[in-house]
N, C-alpha and C positions, 0 to 999 in steps of 0.2 A: 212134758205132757202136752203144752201146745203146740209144740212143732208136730207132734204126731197126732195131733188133730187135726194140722194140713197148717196152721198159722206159723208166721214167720215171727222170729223172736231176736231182738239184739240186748245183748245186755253190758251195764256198764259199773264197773265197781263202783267209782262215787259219783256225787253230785254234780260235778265239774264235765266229769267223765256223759253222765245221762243228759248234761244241757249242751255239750257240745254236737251230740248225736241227733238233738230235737233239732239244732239246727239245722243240722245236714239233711234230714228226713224225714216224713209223713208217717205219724201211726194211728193207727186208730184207736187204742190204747194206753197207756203206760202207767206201772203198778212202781212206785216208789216204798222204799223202806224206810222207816222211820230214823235206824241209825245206819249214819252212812258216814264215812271217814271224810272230815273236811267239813262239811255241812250235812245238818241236819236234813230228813224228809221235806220236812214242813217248809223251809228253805227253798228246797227243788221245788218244791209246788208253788209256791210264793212266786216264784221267778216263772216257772210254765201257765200258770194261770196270766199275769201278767202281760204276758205272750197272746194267748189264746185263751180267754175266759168258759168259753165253752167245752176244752178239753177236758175226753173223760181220762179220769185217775182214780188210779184205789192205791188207799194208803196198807201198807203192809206195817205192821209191829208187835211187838210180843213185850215192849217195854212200856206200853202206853197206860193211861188210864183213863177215863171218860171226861177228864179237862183234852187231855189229846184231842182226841173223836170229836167232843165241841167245836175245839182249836180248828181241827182239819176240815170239817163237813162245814163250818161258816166260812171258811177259807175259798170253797169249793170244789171243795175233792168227792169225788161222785160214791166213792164205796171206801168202807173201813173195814180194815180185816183184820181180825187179833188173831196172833200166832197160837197155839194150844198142844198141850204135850201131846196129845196123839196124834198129832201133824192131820188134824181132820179139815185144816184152812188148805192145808194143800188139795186136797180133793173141792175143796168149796170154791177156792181161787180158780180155775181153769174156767168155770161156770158162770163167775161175775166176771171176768176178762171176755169170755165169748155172748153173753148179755150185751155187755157193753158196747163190747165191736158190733152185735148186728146194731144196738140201736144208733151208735155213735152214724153206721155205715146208711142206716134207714134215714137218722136228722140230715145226712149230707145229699142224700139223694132227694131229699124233702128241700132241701137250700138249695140245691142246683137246678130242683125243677121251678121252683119261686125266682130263684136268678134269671132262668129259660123264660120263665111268661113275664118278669119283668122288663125282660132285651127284648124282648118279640113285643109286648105291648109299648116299648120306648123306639123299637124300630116301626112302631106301623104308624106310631104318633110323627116320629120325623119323615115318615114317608109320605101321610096326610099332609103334613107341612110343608115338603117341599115341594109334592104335587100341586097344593094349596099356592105354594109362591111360582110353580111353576105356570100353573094357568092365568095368574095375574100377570108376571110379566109376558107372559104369550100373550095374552088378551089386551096388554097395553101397548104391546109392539107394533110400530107403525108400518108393517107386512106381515103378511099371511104366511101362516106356518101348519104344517101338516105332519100326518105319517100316515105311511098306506104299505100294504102288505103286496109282497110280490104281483098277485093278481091286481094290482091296480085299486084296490078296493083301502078308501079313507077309513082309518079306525080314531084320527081324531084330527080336527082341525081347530084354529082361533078364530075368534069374530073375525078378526081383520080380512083371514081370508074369505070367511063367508061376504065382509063386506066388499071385498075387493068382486068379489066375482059374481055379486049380485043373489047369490041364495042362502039360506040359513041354514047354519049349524045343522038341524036337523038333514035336509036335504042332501046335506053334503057327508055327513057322515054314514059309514058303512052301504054307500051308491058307488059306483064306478064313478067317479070323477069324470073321466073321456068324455060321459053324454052330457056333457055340462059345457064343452069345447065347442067351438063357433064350427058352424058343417063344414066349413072352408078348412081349416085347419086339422078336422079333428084326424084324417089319416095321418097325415104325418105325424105330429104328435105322439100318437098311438105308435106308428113303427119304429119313432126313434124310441120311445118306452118300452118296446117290448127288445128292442137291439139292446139295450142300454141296462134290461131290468136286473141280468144276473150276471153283468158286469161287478168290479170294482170300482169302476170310474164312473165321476162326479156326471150328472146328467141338466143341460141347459139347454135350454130353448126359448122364443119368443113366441106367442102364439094367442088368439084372443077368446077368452070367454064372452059367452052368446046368453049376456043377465035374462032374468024371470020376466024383466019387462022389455024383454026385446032390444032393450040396447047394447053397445057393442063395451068389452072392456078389455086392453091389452097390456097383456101382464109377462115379465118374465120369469122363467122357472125355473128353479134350481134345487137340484134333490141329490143325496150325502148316501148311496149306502151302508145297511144298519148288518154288520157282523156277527157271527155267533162263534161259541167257542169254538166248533171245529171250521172255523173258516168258509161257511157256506152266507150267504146275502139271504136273510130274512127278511128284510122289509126295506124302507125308504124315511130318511127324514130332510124335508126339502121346505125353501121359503117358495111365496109366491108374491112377485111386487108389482102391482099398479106402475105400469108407462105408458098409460091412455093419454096425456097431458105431452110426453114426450113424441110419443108417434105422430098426434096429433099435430104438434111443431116440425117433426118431422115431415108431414105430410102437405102443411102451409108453405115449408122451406120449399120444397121438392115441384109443390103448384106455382111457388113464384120462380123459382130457378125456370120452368119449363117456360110460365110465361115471360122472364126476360129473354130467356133464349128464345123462343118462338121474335118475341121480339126484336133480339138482336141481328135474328135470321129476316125478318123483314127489311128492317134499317140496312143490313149489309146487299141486300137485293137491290133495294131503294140504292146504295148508294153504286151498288157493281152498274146498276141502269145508265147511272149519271157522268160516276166519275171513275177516272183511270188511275188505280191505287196498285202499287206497289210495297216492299216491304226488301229489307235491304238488312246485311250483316252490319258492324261499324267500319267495315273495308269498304262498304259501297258493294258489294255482292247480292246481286238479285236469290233472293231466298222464296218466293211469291208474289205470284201478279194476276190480277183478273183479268177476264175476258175483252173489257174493253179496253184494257193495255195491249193488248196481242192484237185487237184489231187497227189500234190507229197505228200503230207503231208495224204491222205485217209480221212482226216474228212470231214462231208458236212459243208455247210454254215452254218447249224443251230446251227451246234455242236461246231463251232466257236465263235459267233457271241456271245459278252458279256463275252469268256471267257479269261481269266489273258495270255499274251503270253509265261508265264514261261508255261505252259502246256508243250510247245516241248521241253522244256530243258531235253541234253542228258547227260550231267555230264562231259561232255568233259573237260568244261571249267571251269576255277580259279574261285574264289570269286572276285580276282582283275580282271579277262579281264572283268567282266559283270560290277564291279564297275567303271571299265573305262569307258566300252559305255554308263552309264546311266549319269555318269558326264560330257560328250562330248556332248550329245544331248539335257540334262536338262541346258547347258550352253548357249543354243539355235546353237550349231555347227552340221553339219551333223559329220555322223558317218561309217567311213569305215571299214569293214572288215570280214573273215570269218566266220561261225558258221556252228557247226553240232547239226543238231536238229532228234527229236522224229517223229518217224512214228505212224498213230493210230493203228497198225499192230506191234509195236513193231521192227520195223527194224530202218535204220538211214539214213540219207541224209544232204550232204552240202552245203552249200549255200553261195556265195559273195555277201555280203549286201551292200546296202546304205540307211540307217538313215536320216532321214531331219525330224528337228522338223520344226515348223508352228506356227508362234504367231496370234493373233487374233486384229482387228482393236487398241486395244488397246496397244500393244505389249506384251502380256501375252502367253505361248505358251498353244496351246491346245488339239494337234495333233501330233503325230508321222508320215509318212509314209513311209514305208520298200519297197525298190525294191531290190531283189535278184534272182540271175540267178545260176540255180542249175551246182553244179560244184563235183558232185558226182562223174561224171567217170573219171574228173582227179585228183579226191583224190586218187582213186584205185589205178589209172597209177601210182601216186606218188609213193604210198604205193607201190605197184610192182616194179616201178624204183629203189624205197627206197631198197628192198629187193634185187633184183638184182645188184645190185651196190656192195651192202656186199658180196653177192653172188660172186660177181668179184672180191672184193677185196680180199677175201678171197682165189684166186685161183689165183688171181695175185702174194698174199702172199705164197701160195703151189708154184708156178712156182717159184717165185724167189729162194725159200729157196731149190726148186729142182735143178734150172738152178747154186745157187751156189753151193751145194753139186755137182752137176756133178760137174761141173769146176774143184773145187779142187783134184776132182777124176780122170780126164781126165788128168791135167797136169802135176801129179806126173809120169806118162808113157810115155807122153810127153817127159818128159824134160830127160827120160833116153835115149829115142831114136831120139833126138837131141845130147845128151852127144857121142853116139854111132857115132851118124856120125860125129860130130866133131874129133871123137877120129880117125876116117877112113880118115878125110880129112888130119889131119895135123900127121898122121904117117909116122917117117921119116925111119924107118925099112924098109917096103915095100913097096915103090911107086905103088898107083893102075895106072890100065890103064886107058886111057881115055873112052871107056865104064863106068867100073864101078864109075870114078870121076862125071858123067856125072848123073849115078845112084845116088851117094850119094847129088850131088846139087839140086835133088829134091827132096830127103829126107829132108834134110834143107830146100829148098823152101817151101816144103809143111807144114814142121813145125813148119817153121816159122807163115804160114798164119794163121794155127789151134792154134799157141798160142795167135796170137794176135787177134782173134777169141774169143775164151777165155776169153782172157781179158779185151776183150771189153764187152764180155758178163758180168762180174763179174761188171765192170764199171758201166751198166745196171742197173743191179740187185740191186744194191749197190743204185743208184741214186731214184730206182723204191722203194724202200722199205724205203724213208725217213733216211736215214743213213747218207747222204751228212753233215758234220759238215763245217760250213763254217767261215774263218779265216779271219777276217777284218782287214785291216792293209792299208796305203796311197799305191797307186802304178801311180808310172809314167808310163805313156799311152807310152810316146815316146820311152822310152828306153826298155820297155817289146815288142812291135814290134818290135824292133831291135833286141831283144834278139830272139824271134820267125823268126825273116826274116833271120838270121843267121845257124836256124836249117834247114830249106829247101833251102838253099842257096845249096849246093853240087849235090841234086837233080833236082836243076832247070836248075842250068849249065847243066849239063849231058845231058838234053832237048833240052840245046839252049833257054833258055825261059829269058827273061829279064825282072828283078823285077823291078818295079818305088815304089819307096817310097813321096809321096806326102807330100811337107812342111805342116806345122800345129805347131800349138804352145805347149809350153812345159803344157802340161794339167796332173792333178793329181786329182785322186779320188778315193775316198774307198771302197772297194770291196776286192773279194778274189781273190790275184793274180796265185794263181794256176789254180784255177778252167775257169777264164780268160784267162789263158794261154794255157790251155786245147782246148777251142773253138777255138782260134785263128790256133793253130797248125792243128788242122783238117781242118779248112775251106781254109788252106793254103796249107795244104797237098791235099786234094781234087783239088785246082786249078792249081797246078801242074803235079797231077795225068789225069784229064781230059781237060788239053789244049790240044792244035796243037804245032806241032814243030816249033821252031824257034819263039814262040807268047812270051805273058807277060803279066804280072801278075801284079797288082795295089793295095797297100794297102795303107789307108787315114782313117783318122779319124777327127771328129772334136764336137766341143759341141751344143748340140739342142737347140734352144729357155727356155723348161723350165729344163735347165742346167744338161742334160744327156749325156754321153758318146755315138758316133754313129761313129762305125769302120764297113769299107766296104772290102773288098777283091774282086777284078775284074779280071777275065781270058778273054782270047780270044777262048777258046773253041767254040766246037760245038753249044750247047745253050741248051736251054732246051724249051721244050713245051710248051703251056702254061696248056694246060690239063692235063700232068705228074706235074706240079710243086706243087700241094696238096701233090702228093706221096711221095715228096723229104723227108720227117721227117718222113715217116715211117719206122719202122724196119724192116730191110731184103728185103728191096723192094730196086733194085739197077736200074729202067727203064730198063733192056733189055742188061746188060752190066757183065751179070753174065757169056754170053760166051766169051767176048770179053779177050784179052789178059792180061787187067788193073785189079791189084790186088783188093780188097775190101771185106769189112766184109756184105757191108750195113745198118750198125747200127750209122757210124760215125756222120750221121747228126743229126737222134736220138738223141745221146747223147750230140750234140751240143744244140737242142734246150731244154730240161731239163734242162744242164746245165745252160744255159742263165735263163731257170725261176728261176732256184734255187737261179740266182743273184737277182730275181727281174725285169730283160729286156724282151727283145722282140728278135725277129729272123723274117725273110725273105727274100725273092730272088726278084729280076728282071731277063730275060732271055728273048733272041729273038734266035731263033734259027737261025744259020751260022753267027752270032754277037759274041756269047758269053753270059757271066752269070756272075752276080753282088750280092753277098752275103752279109748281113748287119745283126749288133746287133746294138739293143739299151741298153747301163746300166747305172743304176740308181747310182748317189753318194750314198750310204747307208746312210753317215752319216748326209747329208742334209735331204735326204727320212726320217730319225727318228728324225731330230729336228722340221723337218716342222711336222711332224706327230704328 
């Protein structure tokens, strides 16, 4: 009867039978009988409710009694049906099976639409949520994140990027973006977007937003397109990152690169002006040269360029000075020094170099480069000075060998017509008168001056011509001042001049005590000769720091200028004192400061003029100057 009501029906003889089939199968239904071979109804339903509490069930039986029906309906069996001799449960049965099934059919469509608004209100709660977590980590992300639909048009952005680009969330959402682009950029921008828009491929750019306040921000861009089922580009989802900080460095970088190089292009101007720079393989191959290489040298650049730099070799040089410079700069050292090289004309020119080799990232050298600054016209001068020098010494040599030949030739007549007046002075035959006594003490006076004239010249001459032999022996400082303070002691008196000998310690050192003694006496003689009356004279000595001998002699004279006091060591230059009444050769200071090099010392004055004049040597111990040596 049910199947011909359109329902589908399995049946199963027993219990075992009917719970192997619930397993297999879905019904909306199932009508157990109370006796059933193996187990009982109650049994099956014990075991199907157990399963499915909700299942409906109608118990079938014709053996039961109302403990049954109890039994069964607390159990959960939905409907009781007792069998009856007029089989009237069969007609009753189709009617509580088809009950059943609509209501069973109506609770499940009732549970599945409670399941439906259960998933749909648990999916729009996790879709709140992850929106919810998705706007947080957007918004906490340290770049701008967007999405914009084909047309260019933002349907949502993150603060970061409203921060990035200077406008708000509102501003920026559902505008064109593009009117938000710095003017400068915004075409392009725009046309690689619109090339790019209904591509597949990833879209980047650098480009600057033009903020609400006018400032500039430079940002990169990069946008993902958003796919749909059938493979058409719906929209865009792209960051946008802040490299205003980077451009900006970039752009510091780029102002200092230009101004070193502006600058290097100066210095390099600067130096093609001055000097003659070349640049060379480690073969010595000219690889570049500047202009004023090509000028001093006549070659052009092309006549250069590849060739070996022995080309200008003038022969000047050793096989060892060039084995020097190529072992100094192959060692990676620069390399200093002269060179006279080849002209393409055949002539020659000098040059002071500097050598700098150039290693290569790896430290390998690769390069030479040559700056040299031409030093031709003071080769010449050299050469000329060189020339003249000889030139002088050779007539210094003529002078001396003439000023001694006079000498010796001068003083043999000399010394007769000194002899002559001596012989007039001290003739006790005939007393001359005073007239002629008077005559003869200036024969003597004057003869005396030309001899020692003379012999100072010869002293000169002598000193001028390298002839000085010098006699090394200890000399006490103390007691050879004495010895010299004793020699002008007779003429100072006479002055009225009073000597100070200044304490010092008993000091001894090696040198030549004649030659020492020589200086002393002049410069003692001179401060005698050019003090004031009734003044004094000061001699002191004492030892220098790096243990040299330093003797002073102090007058109270006139003083001396400061712009005559260069002149004082010339010869024959006496400042202005050649009419004055005070004897002199003008050569004594001459020979004082000779003498002193000859020791090895030094010579000079202090002088204030109406003060007086402070003369000083420095000499050297010899014999310390040659061990320290």
């Amino acid at each position: 009867m049910l199947e011909d009501r359109g329902h589908s029906v399995d049946i199963a003889a027993t219990g075992e039978e009917g719970l192997a089939l619930f397993a297999s199968s879905t019904y909306d239904v199932i009508a157990v009988d109370y006796l059933l071979p193996g187990m009982n109804g109650i049994d099956v339903c014990r075991k199907l409710l157990a399963d499915d509490p909700e299942l409906p069930i109608v118990m079938v039986t014709g053996a039961g009694d109302q403990n049954l029906m109890i039994e069964a309906l607390d159990l959960g069996v939905s409907q009781y049906v007792v069998k009856d001799d007029q089989s009237v449960y069969l007609k009753l049965l189709p009617s509580v099976i088809e009950n059943l099934s609509r209501r069973t059919t109506a609770n499940r469509q009732l549970r599945l639409a409670e399941e439906t608004r259960q998933d749909t209100m648990e999916q729009a709660k996790k879709l709140e949520e992850a929106r919810s977590l998705f706007d947080t980590l957007s918004n906490a992300a340290p770049i701008g994140i967007f999405y914009s639909d084909n047309d260019g048009i933002a349907q949502y952005v993150n603060e970061a990027l409203a921060a990035v680009t200077g406008h708000t969330v509102e501003e920026l959402t559902g505008e064109p973006w593009h009117s938000k682009i710095h003017p400068e950029d915004r075409n392009t921008v725009t046309d690689n977007w619109l090339e790019n828009v209904h591509s597949e491929e990833d879209w980047n750019i650098e480009f600057r937003f033009l903020r609400s306040d006018g400032t500039v921000a430079w940002v990169s861009g990069h946008a993902s397109p958003q796919i749909s089922a059938d493979g058409k580009v719906i929209g865009h989802v792209g960051t946008i990152m802040d490299i205003t900080g980077r451009k900006n460095r970039e752009a510091g970088l780029e102002r200092r690169i230009g101004e070193r190089s502006r600058e290097l292009d100066f210095q390099k101007t600067a130096l093609d002006e001055h000097a003659i720079v070349s640049t060379t393989n480690i073969k010595g191959d000219i690889v570049q040269v500047n202009e004023k290489f090509c000028e001093i040298s006549g070659y052009t650049r092309d006549e250069l360029i590849g060739q070996n730099h022995r080309m200008l070799k003038s022969g000047e040089h050793s096989i060892e000075f060039y084995r020097d410079l190529w072992g100094t700069i192959t060692s990676g050292r620069p390399w200093h020094g002269e060179i006279k090289n080849n002209k393409k004309d055949g002539g020659h020119y000098w040059v002071k170099a500097t050598i700098v080799p150039f290693p290569d990232e790896n430290g390998n050298l690769f390069q030479y480069v040559s700056i040299r600054t031409d030093i031709t016209e003071r080769k010449q001068a050299e050469a000329a000075l060189l020339q003249s020098k000889a030139m002088a010494e050779e007539a210094s040599l003529a002078k001396s060998r003439f000023l001694s030949s006079m000498s010796h030739e001068l003083r043999t007549p000399l010394n007769a017509i000194l002899g002559f007046a001596q012989i007039l002075e001290m003739n006790n035959e005939k007393t001359l008168s005073k007239s002629q006594m008077e005559h003869v003490d200036h024969i003597m006076s004057g003869g005396n001056h030309l001899l020692e004239l003379i012999n100072k010249v010869l002293d000169l001459t002598k000193i001028e011509s390298g002839k000085t032999v010098l006699s090394i022996e200890p000399v006490q400082i103390n007691e050879l001042c004495l010895e010299c303070l004793s020699l002008i002691d007779y003429q100072a008196k006479h002055r009225g001049l009073r000597i100070k000998r200044e304490p010092g310690t008993h000091i001894s050192i090696s040198t030549d005590c004649t030659l020492l003694k020589q200086i002393l006496i002049n410069l003692l003689s001179n401060a005698v000769k050019y003090n004031r009356e009734d003044g004094s004279i000061t001699l002191s000595c004492a030892m220098t720091p790096d243990n040299q001998i330093k003797i002073t002699v102090t007058d109270t004279g006139k003083g001396i200028a400061r712009n005559d006091q260069d002149k004082l060591f010339e010869p024959f230059d006496r400042l202005g004192k050649e009419a004055s009444t005070i004897e002199g050769t003008g050569i004594g200071l001459t020979i004082c400061k000779k003498l002193t090099e000859v020791l090895g010392g030094r010579i000079g004055v202090e002088s204030e003029v109406g003060k007086g004049s402070t003369f000083w040597i420095v000499i050297p111990d010899k014999e310390t100057a040659e061990n320290s040596g």
